[in-house]
MARVEXFI-583470 format. One line per field, with one value per residue (C-alpha): residue number from 0; x, y, z. Coordinates in nm, 4 decimals, padded with zeros to 6 digits. Last residue first. Layout:
// MARVEXFI-583470
lumgu c(NUM, ...)
u c(X, ...)
v c(Y, ...)
w c(Z, ...)
END
This chain:
// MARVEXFI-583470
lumgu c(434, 433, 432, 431, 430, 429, 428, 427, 426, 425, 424, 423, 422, 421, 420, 419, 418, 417, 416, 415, 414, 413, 412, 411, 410, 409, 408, 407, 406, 405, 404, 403, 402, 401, 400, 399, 398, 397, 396, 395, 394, 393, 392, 391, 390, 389, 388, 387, 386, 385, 384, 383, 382, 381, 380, 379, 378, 377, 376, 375, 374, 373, 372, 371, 370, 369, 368, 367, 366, 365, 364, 363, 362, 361, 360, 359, 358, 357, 356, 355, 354, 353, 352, 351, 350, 349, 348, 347, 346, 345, 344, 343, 342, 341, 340, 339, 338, 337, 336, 335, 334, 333, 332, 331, 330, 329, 328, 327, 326, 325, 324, 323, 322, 321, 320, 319, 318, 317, 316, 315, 314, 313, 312, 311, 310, 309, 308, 307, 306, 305, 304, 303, 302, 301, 300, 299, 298, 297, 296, 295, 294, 293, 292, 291, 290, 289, 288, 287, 286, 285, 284, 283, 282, 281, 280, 279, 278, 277, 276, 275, 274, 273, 272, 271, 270, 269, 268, 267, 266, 265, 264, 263, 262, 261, 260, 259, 258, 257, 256, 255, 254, 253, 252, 251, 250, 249, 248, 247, 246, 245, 244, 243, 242, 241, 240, 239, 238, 237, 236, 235, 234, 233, 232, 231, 230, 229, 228, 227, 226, 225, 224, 223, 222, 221, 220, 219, 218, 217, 216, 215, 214, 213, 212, 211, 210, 209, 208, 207, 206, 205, 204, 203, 202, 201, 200, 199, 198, 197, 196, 195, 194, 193, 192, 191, 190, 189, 188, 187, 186, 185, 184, 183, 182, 181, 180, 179, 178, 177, 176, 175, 174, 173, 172, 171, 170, 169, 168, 167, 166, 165, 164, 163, 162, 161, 160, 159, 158, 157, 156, 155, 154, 153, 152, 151, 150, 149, 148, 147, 146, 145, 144, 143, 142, 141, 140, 139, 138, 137, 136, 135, 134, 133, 132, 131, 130, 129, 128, 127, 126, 125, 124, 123, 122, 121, 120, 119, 118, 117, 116, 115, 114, 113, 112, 111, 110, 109, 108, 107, 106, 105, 104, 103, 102, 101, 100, 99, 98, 97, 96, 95, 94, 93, 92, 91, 90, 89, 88, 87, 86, 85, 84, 83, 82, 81, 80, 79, 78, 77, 76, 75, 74, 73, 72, 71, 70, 69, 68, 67, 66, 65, 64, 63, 62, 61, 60, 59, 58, 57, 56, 55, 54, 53, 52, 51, 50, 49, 48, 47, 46, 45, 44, 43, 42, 41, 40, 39, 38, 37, 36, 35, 34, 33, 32, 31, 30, 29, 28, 27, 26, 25, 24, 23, 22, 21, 20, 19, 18, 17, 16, 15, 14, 13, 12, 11, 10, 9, 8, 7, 6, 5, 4, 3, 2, 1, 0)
u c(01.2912, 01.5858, 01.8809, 01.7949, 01.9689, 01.6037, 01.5486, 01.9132, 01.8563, 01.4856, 01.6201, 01.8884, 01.6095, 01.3954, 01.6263, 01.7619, 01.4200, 01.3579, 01.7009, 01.6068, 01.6731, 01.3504, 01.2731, 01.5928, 01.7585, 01.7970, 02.0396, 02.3123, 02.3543, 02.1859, 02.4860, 02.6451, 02.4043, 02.1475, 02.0668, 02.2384, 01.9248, 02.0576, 01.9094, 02.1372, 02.1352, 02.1242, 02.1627, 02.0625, 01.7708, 01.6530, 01.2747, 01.3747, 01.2241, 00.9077, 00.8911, 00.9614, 00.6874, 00.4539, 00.5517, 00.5625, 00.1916, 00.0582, 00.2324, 00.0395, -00.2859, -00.2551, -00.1773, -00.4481, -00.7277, -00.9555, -00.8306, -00.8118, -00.5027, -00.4776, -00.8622, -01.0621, -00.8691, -00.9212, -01.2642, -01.3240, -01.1673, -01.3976, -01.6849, -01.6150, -01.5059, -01.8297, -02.0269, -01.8620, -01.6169, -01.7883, -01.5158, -01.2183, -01.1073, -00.9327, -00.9775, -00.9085, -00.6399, -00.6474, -00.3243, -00.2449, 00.0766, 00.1916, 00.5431, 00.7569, 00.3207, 00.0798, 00.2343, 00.0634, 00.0005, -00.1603, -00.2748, -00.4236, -00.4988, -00.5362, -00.6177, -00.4261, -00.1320, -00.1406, -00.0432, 00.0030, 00.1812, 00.2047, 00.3820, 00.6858, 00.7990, 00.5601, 00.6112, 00.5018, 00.4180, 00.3852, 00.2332, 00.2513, 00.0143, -00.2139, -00.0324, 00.3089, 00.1036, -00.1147, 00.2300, 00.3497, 00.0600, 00.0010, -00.2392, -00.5930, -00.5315, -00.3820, -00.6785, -00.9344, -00.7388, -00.6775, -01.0378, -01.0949, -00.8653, -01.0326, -01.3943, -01.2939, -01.1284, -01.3947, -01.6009, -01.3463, -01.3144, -01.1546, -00.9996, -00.7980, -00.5650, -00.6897, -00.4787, -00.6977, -00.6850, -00.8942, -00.5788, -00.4619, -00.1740, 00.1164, 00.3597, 00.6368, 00.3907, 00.5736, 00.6933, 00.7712, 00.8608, 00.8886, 01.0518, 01.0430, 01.2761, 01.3142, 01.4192, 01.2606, 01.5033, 01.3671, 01.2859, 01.2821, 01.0901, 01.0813, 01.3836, 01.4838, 01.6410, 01.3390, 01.3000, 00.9316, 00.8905, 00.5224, 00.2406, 00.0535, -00.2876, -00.4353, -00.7141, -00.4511, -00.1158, -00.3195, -00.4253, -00.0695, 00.0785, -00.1552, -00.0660, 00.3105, 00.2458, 00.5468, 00.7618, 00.7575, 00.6511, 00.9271, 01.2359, 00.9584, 00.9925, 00.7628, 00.5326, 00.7671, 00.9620, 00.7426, 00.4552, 00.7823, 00.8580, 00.5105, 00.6630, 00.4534, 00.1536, -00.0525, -00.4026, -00.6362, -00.8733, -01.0550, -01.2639, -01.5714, -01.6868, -01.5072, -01.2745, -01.2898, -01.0763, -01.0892, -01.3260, -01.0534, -01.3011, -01.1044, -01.0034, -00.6587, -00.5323, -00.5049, -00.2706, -00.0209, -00.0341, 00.1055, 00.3659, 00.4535, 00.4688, 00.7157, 01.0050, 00.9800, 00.6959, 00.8335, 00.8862, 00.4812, 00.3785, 00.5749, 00.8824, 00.7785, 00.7823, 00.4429, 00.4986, 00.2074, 00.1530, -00.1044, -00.1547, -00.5079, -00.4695, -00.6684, -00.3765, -00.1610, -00.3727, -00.2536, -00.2374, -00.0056, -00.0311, -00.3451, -00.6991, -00.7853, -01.1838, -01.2637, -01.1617, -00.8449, -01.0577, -00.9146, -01.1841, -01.3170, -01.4469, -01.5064, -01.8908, -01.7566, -01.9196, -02.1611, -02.4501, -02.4032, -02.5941, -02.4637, -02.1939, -02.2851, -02.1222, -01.7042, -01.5929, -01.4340, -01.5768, -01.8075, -01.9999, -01.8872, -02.0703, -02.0442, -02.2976, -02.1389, -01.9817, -02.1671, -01.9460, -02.1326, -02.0389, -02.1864, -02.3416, -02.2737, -02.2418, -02.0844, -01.7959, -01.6971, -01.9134, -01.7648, -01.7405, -01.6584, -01.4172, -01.3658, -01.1426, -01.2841, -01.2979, -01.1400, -01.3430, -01.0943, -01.1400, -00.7987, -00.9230, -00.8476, -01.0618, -01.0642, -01.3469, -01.6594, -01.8445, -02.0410, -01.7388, -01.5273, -01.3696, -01.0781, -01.2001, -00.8467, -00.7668, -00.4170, -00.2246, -00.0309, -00.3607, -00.6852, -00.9925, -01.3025, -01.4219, -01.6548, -01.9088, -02.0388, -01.9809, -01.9216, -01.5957, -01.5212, -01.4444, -01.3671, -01.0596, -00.8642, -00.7786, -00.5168, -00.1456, 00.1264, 00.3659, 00.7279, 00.7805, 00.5449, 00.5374, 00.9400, 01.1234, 00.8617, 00.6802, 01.0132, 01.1520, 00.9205, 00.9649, 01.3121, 01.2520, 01.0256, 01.2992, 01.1524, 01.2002, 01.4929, 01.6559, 01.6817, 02.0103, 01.9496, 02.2319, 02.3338, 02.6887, 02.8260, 03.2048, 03.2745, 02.8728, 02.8741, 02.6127, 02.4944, 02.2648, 02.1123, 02.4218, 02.6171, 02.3502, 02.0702, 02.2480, 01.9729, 02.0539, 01.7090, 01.5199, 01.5998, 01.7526)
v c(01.1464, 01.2754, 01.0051, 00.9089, 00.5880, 00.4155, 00.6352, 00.4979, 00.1542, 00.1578, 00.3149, 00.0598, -00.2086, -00.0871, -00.0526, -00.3871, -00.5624, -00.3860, -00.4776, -00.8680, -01.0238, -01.2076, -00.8573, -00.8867, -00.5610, -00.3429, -00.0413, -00.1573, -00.0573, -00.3678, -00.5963, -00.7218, -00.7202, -01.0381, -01.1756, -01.0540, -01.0804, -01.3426, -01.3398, -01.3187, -01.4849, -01.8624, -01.9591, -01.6808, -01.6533, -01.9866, -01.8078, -01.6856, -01.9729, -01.9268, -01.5951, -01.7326, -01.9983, -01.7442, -01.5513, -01.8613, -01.9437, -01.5208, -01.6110, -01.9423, -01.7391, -01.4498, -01.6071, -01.8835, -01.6701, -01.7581, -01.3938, -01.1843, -01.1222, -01.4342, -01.5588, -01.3048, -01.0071, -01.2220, -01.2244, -00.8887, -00.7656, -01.0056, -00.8550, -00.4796, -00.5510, -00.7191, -00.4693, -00.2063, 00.0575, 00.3847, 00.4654, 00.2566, 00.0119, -00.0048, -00.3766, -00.2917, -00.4290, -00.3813, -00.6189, -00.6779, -00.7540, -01.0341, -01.1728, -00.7910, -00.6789, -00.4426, -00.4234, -00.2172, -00.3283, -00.1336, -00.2631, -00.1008, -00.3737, -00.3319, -00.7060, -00.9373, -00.6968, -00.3553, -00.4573, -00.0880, -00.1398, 00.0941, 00.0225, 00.2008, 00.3146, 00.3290, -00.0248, -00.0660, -00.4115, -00.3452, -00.5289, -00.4576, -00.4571, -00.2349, 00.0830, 00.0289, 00.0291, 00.3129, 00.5141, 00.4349, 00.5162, 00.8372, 00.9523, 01.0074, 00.8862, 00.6031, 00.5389, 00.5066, 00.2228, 00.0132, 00.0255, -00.0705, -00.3034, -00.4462, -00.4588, -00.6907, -00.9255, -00.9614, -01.0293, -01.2588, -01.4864, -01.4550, -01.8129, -01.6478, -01.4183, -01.0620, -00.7508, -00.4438, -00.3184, -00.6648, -00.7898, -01.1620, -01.4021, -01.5842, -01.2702, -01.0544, -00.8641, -00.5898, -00.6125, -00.4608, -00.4786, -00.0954, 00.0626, 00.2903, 00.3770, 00.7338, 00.6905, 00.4884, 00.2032, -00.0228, -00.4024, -00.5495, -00.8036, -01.1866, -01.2296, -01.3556, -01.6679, -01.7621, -01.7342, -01.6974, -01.9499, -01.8636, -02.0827, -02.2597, -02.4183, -02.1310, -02.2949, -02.5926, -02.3322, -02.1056, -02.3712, -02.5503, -02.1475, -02.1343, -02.4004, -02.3728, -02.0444, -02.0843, -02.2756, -02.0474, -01.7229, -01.6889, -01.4997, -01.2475, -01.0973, -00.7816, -00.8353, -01.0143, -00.7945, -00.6099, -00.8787, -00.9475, -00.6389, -00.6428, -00.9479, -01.2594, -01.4238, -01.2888, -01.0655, -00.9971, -00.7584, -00.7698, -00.4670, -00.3674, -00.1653, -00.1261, 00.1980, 00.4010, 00.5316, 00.8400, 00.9495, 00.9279, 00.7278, 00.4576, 00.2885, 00.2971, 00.6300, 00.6592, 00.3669, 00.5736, 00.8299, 00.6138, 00.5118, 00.9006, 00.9513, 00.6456, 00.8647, 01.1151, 00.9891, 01.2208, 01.5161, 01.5133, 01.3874, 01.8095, 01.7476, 01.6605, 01.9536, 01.8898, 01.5212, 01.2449, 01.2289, 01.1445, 01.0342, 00.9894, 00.9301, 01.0211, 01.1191, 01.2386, 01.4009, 01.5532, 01.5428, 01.6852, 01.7412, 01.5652, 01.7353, 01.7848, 01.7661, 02.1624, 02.1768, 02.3554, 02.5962, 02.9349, 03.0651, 02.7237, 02.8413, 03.1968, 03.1670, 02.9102, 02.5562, 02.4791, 02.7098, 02.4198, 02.1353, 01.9007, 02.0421, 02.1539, 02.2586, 02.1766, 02.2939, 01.9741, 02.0840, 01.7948, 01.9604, 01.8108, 01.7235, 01.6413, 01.4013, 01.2426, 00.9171, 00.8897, 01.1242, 01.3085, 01.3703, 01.5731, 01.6674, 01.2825, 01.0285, 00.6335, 00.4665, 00.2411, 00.3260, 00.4101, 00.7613, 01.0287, 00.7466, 00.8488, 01.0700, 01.2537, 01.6069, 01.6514, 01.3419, 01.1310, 01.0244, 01.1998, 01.4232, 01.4125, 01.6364, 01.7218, 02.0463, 01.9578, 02.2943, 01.9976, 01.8588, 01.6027, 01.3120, 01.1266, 01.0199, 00.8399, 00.6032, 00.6235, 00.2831, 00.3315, 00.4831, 00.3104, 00.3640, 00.5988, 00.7067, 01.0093, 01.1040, 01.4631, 01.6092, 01.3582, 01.2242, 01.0617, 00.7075, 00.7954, 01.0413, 00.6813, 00.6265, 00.6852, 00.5897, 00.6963, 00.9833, 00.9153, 01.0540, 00.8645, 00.5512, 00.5711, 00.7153, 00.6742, 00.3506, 00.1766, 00.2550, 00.0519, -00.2256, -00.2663, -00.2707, -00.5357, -00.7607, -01.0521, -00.9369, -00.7193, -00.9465, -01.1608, -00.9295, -00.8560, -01.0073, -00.7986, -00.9753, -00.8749, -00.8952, -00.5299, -00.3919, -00.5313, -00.4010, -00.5655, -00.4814, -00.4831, -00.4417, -00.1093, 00.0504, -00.0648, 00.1358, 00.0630, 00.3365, 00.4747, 00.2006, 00.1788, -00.1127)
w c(00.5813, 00.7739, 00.9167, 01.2663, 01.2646, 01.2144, 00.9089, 00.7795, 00.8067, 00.7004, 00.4012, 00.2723, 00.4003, 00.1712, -00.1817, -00.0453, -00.1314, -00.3922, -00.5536, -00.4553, -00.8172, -00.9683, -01.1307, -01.3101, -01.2761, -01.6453, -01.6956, -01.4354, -01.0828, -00.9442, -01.1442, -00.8251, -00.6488, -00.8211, -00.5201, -00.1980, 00.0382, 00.2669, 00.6283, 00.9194, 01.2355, 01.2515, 01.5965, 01.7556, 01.5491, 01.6726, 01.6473, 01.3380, 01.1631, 01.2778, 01.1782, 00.8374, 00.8221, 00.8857, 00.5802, 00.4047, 00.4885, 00.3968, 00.0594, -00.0315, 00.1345, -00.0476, -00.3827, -00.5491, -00.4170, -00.1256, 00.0508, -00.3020, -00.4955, -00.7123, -00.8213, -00.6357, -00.8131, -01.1888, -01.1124, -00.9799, -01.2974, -01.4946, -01.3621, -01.4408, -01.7472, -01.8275, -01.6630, -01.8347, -01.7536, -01.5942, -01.3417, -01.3339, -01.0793, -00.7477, -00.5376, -00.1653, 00.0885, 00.4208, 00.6164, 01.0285, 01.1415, 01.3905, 01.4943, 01.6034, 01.7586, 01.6603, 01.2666, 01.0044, 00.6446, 00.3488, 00.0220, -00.2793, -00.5682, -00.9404, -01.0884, -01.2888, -01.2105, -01.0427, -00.7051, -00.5642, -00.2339, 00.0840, 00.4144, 00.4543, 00.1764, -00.1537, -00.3528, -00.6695, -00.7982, -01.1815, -01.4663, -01.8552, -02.1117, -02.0231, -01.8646, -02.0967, -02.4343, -02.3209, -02.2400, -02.6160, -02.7632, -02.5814, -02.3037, -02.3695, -02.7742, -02.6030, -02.3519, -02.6440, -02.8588, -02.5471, -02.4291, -02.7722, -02.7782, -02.4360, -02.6152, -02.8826, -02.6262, -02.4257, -02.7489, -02.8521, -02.5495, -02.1684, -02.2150, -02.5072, -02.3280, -02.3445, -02.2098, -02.2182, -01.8824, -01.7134, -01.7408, -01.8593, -01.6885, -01.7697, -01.7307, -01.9783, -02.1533, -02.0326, -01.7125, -01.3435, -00.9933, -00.8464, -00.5550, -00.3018, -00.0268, -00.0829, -00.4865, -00.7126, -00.7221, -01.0316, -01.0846, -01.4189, -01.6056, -01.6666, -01.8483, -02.2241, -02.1115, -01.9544, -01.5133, -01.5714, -01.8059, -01.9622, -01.9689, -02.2205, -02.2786, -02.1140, -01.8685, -01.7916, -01.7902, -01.5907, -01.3464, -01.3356, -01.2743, -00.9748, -00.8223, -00.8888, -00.6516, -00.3804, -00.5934, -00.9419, -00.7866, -00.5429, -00.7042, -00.8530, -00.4808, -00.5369, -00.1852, -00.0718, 00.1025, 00.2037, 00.3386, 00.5188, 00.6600, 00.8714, 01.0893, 01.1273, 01.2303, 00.9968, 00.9777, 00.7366, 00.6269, 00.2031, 00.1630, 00.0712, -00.2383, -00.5292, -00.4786, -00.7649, -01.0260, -01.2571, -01.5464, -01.8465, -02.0773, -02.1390, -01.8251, -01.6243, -01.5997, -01.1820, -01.1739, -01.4197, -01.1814, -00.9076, -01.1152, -01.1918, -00.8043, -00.7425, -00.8877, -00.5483, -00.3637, -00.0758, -00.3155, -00.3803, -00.0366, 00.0828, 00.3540, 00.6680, 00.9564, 01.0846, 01.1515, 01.1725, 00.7943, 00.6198, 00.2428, -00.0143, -00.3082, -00.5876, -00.8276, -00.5151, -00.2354, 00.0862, 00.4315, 00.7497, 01.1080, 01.1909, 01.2608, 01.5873, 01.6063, 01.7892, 02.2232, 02.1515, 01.9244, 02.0604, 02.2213, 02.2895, 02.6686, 02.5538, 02.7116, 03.0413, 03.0160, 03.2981, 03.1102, 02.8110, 02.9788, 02.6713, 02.4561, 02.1094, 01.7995, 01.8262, 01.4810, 01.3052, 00.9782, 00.9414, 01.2594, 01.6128, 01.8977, 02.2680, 02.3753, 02.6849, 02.5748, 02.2649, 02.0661, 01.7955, 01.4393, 01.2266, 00.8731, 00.8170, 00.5634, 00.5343, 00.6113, 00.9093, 01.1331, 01.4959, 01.4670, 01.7938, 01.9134, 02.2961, 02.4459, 02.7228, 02.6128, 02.2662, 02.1370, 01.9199, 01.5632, 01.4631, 01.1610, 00.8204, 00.5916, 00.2588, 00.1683, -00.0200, 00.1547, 00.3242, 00.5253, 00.3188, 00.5349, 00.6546, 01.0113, 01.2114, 01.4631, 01.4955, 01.5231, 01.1596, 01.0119, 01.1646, 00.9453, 00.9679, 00.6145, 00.5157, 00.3062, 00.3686, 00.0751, -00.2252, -00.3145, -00.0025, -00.1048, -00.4683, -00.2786, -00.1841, 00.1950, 00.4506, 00.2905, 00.4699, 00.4398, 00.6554, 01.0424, 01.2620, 01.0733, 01.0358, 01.3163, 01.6332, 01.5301, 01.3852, 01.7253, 01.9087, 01.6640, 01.7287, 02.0441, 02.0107, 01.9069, 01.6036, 01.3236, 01.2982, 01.5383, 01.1989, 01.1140, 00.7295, 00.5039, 00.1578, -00.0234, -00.3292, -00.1842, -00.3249, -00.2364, 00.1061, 00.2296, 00.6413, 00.8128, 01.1745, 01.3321, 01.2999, 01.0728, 01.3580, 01.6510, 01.9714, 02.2230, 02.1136, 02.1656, 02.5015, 02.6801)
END
């Protein structure tokens, strides 16, 4: 069959808004079809996440990282122009950088010695008398850059059509969350990427990591073991499904979506939220972090930056885990049962040692791969695929939680209105609807 006779709003999923009832089609996760023509009509058409401007913010520093199966060079030439080439040689095809990051004036592929200046500009071909003058008259044979990039607050986007619609009406309500990531610290100086960066890989389908990546519904059972070791280093730990609520989740428009509190979760921030194991001095220097950042931006915007959390969610692939730790991660499938996950820590420039420490800490201790949550969730994800190997015989996957009141002022963040907010839009991207 081809992918393209493949009708996903007539099969694939099913809203109900009258009965209350969402169910997802487990072919979804396992047909490589499917998959096939999530490549063409989503990571081919919608903005996705390359790299963050701290890692080239100098000229001639440059990144080489594989963007939705394209091997990519986002870098800044030595004019301190942006950058995103495919990191292909225009004669025979092979990668032209093989580093992962670093600097260069050029970049030469090893395969016969053509080279390129930081600009792209084809500057040398070996034995150049065989080449005629006019040759690259029209710079065919120059680094290809792709269709469309841009920056949002520091990051860094690409997308793989010429004819998408500008990053900034693509992020749509999610842009302003993404801003608010790019404020943390006190002195206003902008993020960074921390060096290195955490890779793994899971049996399983890429929409999971999606899906749960803001599921509140699971914390409770799937990370008990973290909430005993709060609770024990805390003395206390919240109820996250208390009478009062444990957040809200939000539709932002395009696909995306956000999971969020205020001072609604168990757990400190290294921006300016103490609990009492971190000590008084800690503390002491977080209010003053606090104190600085809302005469930057407001009071009441401080108030919402540090002391609340947020899982956003940029469609298809992107989430901003800005919780015990700020996290960027990005997820790309190679196969319907295995994905593969980059995830960096994001901090501010010039915060103290201290800070700096115990926001590594608290990323190691959750977010990071020996921490209490990655591999609890990366497990259940795996135990889902293998579940929907008898997907004939149990077909459809129950996301209806909390529906019938997803219109009103408030979600429950342990409802799954980010979770239907994605499949809503896979459904239609997939029927050929425009991004």
């Amino acid at each position: 069959m081809n992918p393209q006779d493949l009708d996903p709003i007539g099969w694939a999923v099913v809203d109900d808004k009258a009965r209350g009832v969402f169910r997802v089609h487990r072919r979804a996760f396992v047909d490589a079809q499917i998959l096939e023509l999530e490549r063409a009509r989503i990571f081919s058409r919608c903005w996705i996440y390359a790299a963050h401007a701290s890692e080239v913010a100098e000229p001639g520093q440059y990144v080489a990282r594989k963007v939705a199966g394209r091997e990519l060079i986002v870098n800044r030439d030595r004019d301190g122009r942006l950058h995103v080439f495919f990191n292909t040689c225009t004669h025979r095809g092979a990668l032209v950088c093989r580093e992962a990051k670093g600097r260069a004036r050029n970049f030469s592929c090893p395969y016969h010695g053509w080279t390129f200046a930081d600009d792209g500009r084809l500057v040398h071909q070996p034995i150049p008398e065989s080449y005629a003058p006019d040759c690259n008259s029209d710079g065919a044979l120059n680094l290809r850059e792709v269709p469309r990039f841009d920056e949002f607050c520091g990051f860094i986007f690409v997308n793989y059509d010429a004819q998408a619609i500008p990053l900034a009406d693509y992020l749509a309500d999610a842009g302003d969350y993404l801003r608010m990531a790019s404020q943390h610290g006190a002195a206003g100086a902008g993020m960074e990427i921390v060096s290195g960066t955490q890779t793994y890989c899971a049996k399983a389908n890429w929409k999971l990591l999606q899906e749960n990546s803001a599921d509140g519904y699971h914390a409770d059972t799937t990370h008990a073991s973290y909430m005993d070791y709060i609770k024990a280093r805390e003395g206390s730990v919240l109820n996250l499904y208390s009478e009062k609520g444990f957040g809200r989740v939000r539709n932002l428009g395009r696909g995306h979506s956000v999971s969020e509190s205020i001072w609604g979760t168990p757990w400190g921030r290294p921006c300016a939220r103490a609990m009492p194991s971190f000590g008084a001095e800690i503390k002491a220097e977080m209010d003053a972090v606090f104190e600085t950042m809302a005469a930057r931006v407001g009071r009441e915007r401080a108030d919402f930056i540090c002391h609340g959390d947020r899982n956003l969610l940029i469609f298809p692939n992107l989430v901003v885990n800005d919780v015990c730790a700020l996290t960027i991660r990005t997820f790309y499938p190679s196969a319907p049962d295995y994905f593969e996950v980059n995830a960096w820590a994001l901090a501010p420039r010039g915060e103290s040692q201290t800070l700096r420490d115990l926001r590594l800490r608290n990323y190691l201790e959750f977010l990071g791969p020996g921490g209490f949550a990655t591999p609890d969730d990366q497990e259940m994800l795996e135990l889902c695929q293998r579940g929907y190997q008898a997907h004939a015989g149990v077909e459809w996957n129950d996301l209806s939680r909390g529906m019938a009141t997803e219109d009103g002022p408030s979600p429950a963040k342990q409802d799954e209105l980010q979770m239907r907010t994605f499949w809503r839009r896979w459904r239609d991207l997939l029927a050929g609807a425009a991004v």
